[in-house]
PASEBA-1860 file (N, C-alpha, C; in nm, 3 decimals):
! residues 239
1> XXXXXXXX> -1.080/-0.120/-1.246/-1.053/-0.010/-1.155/-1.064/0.122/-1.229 ~ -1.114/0.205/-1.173/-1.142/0.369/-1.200/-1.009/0.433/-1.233 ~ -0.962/0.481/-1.302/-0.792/0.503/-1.324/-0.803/0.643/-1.283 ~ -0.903/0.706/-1.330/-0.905/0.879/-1.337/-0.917/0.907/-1.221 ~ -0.994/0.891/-1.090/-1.014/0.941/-0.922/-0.859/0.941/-0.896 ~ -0.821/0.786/-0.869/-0.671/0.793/-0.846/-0.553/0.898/-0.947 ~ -0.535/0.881/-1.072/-0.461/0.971/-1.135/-0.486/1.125/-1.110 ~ -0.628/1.157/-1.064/-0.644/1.313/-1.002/-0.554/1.321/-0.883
9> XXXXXXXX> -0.611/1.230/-0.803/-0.511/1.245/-0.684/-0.371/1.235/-0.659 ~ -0.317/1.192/-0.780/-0.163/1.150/-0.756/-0.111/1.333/-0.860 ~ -0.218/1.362/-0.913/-0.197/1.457/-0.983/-0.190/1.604/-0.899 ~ -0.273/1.611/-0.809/-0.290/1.718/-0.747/-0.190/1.699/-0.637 ~ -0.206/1.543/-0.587/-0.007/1.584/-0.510/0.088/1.617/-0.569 ~ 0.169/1.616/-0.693/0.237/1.645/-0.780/0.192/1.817/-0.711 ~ 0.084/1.878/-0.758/0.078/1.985/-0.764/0.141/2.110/-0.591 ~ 0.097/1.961/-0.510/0.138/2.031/-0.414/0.307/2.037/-0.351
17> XXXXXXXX> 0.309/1.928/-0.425/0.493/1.908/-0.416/0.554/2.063/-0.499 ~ 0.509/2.069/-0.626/0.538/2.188/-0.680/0.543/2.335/-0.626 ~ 0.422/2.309/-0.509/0.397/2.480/-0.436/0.518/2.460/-0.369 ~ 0.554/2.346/-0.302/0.664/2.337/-0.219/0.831/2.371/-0.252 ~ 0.816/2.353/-0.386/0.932/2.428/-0.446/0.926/2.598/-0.452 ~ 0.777/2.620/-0.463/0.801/2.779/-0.476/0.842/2.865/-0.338 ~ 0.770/2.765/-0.288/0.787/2.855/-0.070/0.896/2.760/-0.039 ~ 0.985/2.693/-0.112/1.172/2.624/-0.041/1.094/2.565/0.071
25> XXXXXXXX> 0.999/2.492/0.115/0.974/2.387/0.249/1.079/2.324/0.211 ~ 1.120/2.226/0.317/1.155/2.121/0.340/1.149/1.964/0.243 ~ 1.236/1.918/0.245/1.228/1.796/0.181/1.117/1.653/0.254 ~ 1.103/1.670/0.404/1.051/1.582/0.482/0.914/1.639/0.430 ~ 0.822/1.783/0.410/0.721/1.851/0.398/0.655/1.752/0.275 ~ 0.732/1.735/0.145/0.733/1.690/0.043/0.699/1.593/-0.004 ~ 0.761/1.457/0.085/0.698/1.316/0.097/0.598/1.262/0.205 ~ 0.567/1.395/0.287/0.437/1.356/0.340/0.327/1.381/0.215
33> XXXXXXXX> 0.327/1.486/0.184/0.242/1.526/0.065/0.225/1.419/-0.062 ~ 0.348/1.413/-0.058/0.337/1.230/-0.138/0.244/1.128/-0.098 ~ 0.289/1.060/0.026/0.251/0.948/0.096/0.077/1.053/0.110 ~ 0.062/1.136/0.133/-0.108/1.134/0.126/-0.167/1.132/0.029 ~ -0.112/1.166/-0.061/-0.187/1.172/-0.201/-0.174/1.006/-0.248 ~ -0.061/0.927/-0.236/-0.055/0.803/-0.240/-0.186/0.681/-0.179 ~ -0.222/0.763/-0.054/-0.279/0.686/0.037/-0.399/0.693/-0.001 ~ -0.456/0.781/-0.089/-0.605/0.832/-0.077/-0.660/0.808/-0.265
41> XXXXXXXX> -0.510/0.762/-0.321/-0.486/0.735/-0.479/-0.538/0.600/-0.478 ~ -0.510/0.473/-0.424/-0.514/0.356/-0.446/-0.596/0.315/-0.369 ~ -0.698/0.267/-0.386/-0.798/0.214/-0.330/-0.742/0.092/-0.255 ~ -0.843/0.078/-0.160/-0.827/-0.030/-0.023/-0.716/-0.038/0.058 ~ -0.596/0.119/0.027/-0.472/0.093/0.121/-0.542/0.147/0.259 ~ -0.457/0.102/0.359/-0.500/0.150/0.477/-0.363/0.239/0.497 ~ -0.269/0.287/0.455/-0.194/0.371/0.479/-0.054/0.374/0.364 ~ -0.016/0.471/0.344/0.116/0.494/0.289/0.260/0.564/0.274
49> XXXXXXXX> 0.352/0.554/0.255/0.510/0.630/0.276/0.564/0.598/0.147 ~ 0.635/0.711/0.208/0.750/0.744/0.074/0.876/0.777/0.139 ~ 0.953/0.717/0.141/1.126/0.672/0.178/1.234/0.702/0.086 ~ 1.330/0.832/0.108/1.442/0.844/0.051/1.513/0.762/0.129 ~ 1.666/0.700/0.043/1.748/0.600/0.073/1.833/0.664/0.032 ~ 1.970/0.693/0.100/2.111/0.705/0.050/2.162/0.625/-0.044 ~ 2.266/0.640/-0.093/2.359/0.508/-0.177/2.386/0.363/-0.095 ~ 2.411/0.371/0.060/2.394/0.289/0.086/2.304/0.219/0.175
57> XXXXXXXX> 2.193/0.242/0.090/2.106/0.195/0.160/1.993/0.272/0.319 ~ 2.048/0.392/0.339/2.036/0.448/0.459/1.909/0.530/0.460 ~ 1.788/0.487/0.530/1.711/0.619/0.496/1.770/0.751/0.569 ~ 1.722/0.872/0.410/1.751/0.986/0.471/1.623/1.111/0.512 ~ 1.532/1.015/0.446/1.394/1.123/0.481/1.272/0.989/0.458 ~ 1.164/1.032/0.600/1.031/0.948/0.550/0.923/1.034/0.558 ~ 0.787/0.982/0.509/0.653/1.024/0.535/0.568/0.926/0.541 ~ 0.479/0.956/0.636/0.394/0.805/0.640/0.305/0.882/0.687
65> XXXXXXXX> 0.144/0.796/0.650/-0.016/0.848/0.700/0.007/0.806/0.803 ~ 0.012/0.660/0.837/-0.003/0.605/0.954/0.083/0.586/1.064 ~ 0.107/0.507/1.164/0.191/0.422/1.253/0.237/0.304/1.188 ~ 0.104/0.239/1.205/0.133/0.137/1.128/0.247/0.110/1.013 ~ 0.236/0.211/0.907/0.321/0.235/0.791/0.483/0.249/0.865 ~ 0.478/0.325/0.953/0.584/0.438/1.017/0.633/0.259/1.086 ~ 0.614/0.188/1.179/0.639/0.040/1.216/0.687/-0.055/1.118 ~ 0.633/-0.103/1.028/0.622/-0.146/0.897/0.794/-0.140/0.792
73> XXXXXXXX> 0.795/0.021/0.824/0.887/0.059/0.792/1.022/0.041/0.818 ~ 1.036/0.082/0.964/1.123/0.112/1.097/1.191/-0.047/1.109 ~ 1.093/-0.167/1.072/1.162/-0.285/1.076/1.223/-0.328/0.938 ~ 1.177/-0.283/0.787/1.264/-0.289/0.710/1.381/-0.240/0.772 ~ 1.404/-0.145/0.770/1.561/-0.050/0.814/1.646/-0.117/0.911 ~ 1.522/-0.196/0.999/1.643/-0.211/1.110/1.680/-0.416/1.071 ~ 1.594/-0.476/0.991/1.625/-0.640/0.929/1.715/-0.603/0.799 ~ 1.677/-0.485/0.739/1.767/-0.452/0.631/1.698/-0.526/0.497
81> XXXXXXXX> 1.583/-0.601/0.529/1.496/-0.669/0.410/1.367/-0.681/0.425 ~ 1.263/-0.636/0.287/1.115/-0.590/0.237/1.122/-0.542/0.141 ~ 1.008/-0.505/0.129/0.974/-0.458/-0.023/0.992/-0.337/-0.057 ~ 0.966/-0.221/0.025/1.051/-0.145/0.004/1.191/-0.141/-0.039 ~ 1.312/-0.171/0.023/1.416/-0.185/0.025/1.461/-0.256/-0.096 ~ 1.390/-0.367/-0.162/1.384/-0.436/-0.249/1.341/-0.350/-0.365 ~ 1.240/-0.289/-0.375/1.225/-0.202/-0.488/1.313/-0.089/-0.547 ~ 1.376/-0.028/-0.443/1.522/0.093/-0.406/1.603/-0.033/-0.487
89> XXXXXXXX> 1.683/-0.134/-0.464/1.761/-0.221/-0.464/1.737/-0.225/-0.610 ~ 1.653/-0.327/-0.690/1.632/-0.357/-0.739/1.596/-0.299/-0.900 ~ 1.542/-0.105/-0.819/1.491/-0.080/-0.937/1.347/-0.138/-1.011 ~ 1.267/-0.180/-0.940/1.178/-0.285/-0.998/1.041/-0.232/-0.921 ~ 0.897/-0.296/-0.948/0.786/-0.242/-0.883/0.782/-0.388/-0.746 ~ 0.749/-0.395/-0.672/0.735/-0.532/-0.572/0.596/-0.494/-0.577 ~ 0.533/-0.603/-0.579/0.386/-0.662/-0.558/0.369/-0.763/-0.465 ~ 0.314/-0.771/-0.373/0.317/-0.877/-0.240/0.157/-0.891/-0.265
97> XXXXXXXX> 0.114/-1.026/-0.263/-0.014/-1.037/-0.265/-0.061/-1.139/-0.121 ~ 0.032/-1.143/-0.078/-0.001/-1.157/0.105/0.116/-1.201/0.174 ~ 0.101/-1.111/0.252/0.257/-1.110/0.359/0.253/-1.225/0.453 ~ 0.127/-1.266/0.426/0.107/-1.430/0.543/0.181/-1.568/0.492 ~ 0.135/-1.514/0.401/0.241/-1.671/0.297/0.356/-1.621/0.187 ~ 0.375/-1.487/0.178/0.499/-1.470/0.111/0.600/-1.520/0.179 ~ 0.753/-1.555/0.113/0.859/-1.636/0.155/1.011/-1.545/0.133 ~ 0.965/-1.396/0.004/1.107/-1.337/0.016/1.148/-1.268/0.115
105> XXXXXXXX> 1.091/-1.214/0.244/1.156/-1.180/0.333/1.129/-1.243/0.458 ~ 1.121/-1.315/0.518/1.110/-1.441/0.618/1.094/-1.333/0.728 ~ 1.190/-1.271/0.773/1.247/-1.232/0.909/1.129/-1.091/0.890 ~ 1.126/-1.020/0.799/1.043/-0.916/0.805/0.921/-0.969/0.827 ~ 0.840/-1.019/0.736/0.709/-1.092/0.728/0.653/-1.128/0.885 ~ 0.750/-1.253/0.952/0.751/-1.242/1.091/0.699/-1.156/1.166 ~ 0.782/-1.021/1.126/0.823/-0.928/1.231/0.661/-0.850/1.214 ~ 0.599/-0.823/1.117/0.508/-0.771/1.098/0.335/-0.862/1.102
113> XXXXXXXX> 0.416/-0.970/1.127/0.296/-1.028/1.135/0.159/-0.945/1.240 ~ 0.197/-0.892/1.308/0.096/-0.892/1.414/0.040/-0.795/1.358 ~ 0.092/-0.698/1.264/0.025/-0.585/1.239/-0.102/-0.546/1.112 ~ -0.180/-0.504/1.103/-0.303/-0.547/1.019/-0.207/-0.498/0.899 ~ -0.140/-0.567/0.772/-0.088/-0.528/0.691/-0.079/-0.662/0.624 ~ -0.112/-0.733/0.518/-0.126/-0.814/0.444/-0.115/-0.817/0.254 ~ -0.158/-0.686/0.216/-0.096/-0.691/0.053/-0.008/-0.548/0.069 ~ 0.134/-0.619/-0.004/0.228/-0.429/-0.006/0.233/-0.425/-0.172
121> XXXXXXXX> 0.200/-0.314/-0.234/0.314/-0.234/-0.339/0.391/-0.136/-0.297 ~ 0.507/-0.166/-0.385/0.635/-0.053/-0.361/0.674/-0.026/-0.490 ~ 0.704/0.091/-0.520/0.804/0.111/-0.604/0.893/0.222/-0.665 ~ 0.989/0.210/-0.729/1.094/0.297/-0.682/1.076/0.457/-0.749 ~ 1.163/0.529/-0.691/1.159/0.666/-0.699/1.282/0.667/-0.791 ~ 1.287/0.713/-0.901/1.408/0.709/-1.006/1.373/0.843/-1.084 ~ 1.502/0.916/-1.075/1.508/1.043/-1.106/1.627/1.073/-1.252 ~ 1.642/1.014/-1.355/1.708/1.018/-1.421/1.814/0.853/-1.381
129> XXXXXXXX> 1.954/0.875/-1.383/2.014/0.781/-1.320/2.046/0.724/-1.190 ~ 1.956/0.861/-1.163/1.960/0.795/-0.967/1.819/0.754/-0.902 ~ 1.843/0.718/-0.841/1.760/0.589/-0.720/1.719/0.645/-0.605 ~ 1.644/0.775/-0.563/1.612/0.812/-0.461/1.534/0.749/-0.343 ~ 1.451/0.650/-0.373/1.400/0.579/-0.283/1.287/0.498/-0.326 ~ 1.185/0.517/-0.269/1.080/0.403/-0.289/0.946/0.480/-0.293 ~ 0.834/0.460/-0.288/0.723/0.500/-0.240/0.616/0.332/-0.232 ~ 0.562/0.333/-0.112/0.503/0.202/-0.101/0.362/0.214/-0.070
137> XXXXXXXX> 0.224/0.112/-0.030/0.142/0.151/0.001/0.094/0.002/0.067 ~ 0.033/0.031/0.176/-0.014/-0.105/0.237/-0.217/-0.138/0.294 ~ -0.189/-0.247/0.270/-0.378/-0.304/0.297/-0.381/-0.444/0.373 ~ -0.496/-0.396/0.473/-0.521/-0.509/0.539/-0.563/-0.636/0.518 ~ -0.616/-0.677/0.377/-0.636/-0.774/0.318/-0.577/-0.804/0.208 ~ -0.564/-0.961/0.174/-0.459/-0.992/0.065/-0.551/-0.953/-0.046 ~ -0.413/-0.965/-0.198/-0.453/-0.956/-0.307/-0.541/-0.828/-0.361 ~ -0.496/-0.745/-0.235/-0.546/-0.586/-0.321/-0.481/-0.482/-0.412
145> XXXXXXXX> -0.355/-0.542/-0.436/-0.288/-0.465/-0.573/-0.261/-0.567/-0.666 ~ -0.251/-0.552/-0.816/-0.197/-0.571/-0.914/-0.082/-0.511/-0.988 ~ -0.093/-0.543/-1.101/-0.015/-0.501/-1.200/-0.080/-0.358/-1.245 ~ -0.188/-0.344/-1.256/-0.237/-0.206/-1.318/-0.202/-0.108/-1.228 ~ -0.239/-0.124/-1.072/-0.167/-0.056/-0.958/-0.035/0.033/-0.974 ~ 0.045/-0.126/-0.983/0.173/-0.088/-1.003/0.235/0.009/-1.120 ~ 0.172/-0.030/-1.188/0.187/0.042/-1.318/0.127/0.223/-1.361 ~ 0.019/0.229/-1.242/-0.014/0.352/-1.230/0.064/0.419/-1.105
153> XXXXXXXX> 0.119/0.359/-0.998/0.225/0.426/-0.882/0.320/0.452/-1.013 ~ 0.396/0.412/-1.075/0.506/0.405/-1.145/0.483/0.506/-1.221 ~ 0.388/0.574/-1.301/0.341/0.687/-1.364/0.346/0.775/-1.292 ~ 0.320/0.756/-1.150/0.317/0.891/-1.051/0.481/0.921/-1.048 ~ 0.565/0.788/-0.975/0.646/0.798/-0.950/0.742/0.909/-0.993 ~ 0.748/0.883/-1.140/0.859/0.962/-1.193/0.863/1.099/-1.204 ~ 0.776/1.183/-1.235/0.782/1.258/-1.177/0.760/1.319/-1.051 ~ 0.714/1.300/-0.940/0.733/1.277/-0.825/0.905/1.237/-0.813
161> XXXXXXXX> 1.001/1.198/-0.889/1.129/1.179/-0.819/1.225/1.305/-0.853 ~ 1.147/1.286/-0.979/1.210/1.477/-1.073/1.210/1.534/-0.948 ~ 1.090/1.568/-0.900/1.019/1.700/-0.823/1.156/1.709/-0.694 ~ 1.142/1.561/-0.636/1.204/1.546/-0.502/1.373/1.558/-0.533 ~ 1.388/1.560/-0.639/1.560/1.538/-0.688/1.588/1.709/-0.654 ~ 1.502/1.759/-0.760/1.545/1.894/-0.712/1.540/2.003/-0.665 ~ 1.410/1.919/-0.550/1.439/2.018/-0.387/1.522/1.964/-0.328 ~ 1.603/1.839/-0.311/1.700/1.767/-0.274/1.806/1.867/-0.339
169> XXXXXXXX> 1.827/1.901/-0.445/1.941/1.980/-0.504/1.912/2.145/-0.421 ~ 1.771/2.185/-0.474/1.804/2.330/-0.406/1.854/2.329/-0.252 ~ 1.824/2.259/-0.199/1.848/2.216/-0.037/2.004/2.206/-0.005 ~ 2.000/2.135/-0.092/2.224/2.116/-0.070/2.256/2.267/-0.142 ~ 2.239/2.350/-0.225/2.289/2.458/-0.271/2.254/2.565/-0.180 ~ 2.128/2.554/-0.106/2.109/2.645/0.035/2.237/2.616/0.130 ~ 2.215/2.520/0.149/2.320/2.500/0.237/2.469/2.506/0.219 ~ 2.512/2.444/0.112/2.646/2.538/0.066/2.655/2.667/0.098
177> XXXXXXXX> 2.552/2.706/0.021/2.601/2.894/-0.006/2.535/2.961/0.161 ~ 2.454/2.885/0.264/2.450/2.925/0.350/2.575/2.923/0.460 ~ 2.653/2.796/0.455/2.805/2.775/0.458/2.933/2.883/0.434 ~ 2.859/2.891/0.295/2.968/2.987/0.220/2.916/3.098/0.318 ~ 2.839/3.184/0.348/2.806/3.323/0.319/2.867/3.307/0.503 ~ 2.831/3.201/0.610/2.895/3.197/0.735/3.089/3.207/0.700 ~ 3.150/3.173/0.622/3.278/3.113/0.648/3.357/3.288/0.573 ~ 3.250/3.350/0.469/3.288/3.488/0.413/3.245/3.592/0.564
185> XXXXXXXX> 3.184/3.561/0.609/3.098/3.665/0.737/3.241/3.655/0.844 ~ 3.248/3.533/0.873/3.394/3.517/0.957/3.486/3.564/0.924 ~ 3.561/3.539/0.800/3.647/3.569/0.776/3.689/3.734/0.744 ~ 3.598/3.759/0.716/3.581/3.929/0.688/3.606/4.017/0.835 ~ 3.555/3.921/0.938/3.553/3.976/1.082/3.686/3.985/1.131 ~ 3.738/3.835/1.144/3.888/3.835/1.167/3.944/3.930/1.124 ~ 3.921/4.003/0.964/4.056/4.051/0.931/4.000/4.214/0.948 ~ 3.876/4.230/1.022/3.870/4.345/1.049/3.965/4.377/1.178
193> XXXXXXXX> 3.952/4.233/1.270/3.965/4.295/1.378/4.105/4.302/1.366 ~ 4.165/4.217/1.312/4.267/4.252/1.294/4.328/4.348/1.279 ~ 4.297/4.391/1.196/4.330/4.561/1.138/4.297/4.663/1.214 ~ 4.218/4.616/1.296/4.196/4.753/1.434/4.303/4.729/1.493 ~ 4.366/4.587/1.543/4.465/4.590/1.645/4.629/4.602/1.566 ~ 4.664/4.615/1.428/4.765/4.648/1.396/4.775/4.786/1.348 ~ 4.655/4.878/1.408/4.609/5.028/1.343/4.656/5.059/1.490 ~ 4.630/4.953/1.613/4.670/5.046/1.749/4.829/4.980/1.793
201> XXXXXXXX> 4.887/4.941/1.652/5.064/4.905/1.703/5.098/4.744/1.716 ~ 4.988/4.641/1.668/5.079/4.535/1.731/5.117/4.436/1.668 ~ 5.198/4.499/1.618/5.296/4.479/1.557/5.232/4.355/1.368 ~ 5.246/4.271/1.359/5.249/4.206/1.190/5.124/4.178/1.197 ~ 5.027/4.096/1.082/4.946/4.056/1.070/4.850/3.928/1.174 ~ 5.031/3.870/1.181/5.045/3.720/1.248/5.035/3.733/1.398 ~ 5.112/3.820/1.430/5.087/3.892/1.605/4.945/3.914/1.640 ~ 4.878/3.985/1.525/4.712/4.036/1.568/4.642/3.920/1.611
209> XXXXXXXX> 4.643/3.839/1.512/4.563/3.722/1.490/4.615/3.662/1.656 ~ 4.745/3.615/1.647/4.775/3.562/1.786/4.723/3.647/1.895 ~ 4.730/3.784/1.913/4.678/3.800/1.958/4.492/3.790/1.988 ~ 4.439/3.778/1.944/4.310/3.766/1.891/4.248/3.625/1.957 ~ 4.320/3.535/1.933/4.316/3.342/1.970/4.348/3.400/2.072 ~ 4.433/3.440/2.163/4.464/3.508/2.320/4.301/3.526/2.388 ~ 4.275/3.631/2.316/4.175/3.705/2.411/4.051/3.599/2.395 ~ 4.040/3.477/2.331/3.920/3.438/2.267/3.979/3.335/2.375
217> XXXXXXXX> 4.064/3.227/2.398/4.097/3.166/2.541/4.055/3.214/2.685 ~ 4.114/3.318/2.679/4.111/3.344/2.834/3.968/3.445/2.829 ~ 3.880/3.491/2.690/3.719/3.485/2.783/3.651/3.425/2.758 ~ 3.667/3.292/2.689/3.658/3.144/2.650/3.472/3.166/2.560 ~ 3.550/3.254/2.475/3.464/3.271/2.349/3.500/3.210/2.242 ~ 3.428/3.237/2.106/3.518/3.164/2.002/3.553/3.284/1.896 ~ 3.640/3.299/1.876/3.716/3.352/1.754/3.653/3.452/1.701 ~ 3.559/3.437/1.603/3.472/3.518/1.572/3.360/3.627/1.702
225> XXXXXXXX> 3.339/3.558/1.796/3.236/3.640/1.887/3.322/3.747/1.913 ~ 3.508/3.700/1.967/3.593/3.790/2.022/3.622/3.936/1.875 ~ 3.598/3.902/1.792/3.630/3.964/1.655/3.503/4.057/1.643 ~ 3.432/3.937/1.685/3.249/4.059/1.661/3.214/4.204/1.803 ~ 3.279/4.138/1.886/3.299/4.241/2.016/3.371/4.351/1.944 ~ 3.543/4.321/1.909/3.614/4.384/1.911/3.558/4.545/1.796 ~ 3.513/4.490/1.675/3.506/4.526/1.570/3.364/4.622/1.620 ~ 3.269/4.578/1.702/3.134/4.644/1.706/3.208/4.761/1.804
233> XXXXXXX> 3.272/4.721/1.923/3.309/4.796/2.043/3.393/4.937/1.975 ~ 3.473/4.904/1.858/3.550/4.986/1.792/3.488/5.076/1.694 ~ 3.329/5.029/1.625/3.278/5.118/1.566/3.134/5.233/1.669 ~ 3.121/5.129/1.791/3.084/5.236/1.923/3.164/5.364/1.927 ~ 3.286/5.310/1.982/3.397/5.449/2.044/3.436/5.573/1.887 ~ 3.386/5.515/1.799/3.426/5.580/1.640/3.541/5.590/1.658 ~ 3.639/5.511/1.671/3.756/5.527/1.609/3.808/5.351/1.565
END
């Protein structure tokens, strides 16, 4: 097998995963870009995905070329056993050299029988000590991956899990501090409005506020909208 066509291609997805860190896309954006560069890397697949998995087991993001793949998939998750899942699990590369007479997943194998899919590699996405998921690739005829295969997904892999670990990280720190910057925006409001209504007499800190939950009941707003009225309406009238 030609190592260099495929290693370009697994190379230049790498590259595009990388733009994706510079413009903050999406994490789902990321493993499509995977799964195509995957699909178009390994000769004779007819399609491919790349599957983050929670700790337990849960996917939390996919990409797939095909349907097929996207099916394929959808019944790992829902039998709870394949090669995917097995590779996540396991830590290990899975090599299926025909899903017609393989025997480790009975109920999956079955389930997919009807679908033109006959040799799978999978293997896992490992980012230091963690286990992000899988990346797999599938062909309509048996005995179209090996060991060299496997062994060149597995070269992609790792970095490819780097990449995905920490747009997975910038993603949760967006969202924190997008959290944060909502819960500082609120809170800053409340205690404006507050301070308008103990500037016009009424009486403690604790009264305003009660008052405040009052007016946010009976015009069955929430808290903050009644605070964002109060506070905008009060820098209208300038006083």
């Amino acid at each position: 097998m030609n190592r260099k066509a495929p290693l370009d291609e697994l190379s230049a997805a790498v590259g595009r995963i990388m733009g994706l860190l510079l413009t903050e896309e999406k994490v789902n954006d990321a493993v499509l870009h995977l799964a195509q560069g995957i699909r178009h890397a390994i000769p004779g697949s007819i399609g491919a995905g790349v599957s983050l998995i929670d700790a337990r087991g849960h996917r939390t993001s996919t990409g797939f070329t095909d349907e097929v793949v996207a099916e394929a998939d959808r019944l790992q998750y829902e039998l709870g056993q394949g090669p995917c899942l097995t590779a996540w699990a396991a830590e290990v590369p899975v090599v299926v050299a025909d899903v017609a007479t393989h025997e480790r997943w009975p109920e999956w194998s079955a389930a997919v029988s009807a679908l033109p899919i006959r040799s799978v590699l999978s293997v896992p996405l490992v980012a230091g000590q963690q286990v992000l998921g899988a990346i797999k690739v599938y062909a309509d005829t048996p005995n179209v991956y090996d060991d060299d295969d496997a062994r060149l997904l597995e070269e992609f892999a790792a970095p490819a899990a780097t990449l995905l670990s920490h747009i997975q990280g910038t993603e949760t720190v967006n969202q924190i501090s997008a959290s944060l910057q909502a819960a500082l925006y609120s809170r800053d409001l409340v205690n404006r409005a507050c301070g308008i209504l103990l500037a016009r007499g009424s009486g403690t800190a604790e009264q305003a506020l009660s008052e405040l939950m009052t007016m946010a009941r009976t015009q069955q707003k929430s808290l903050v909208d009644v605070c964002a009225d109060l506070v905008a309406g009060t820098a209208a009238g300038g006083h």
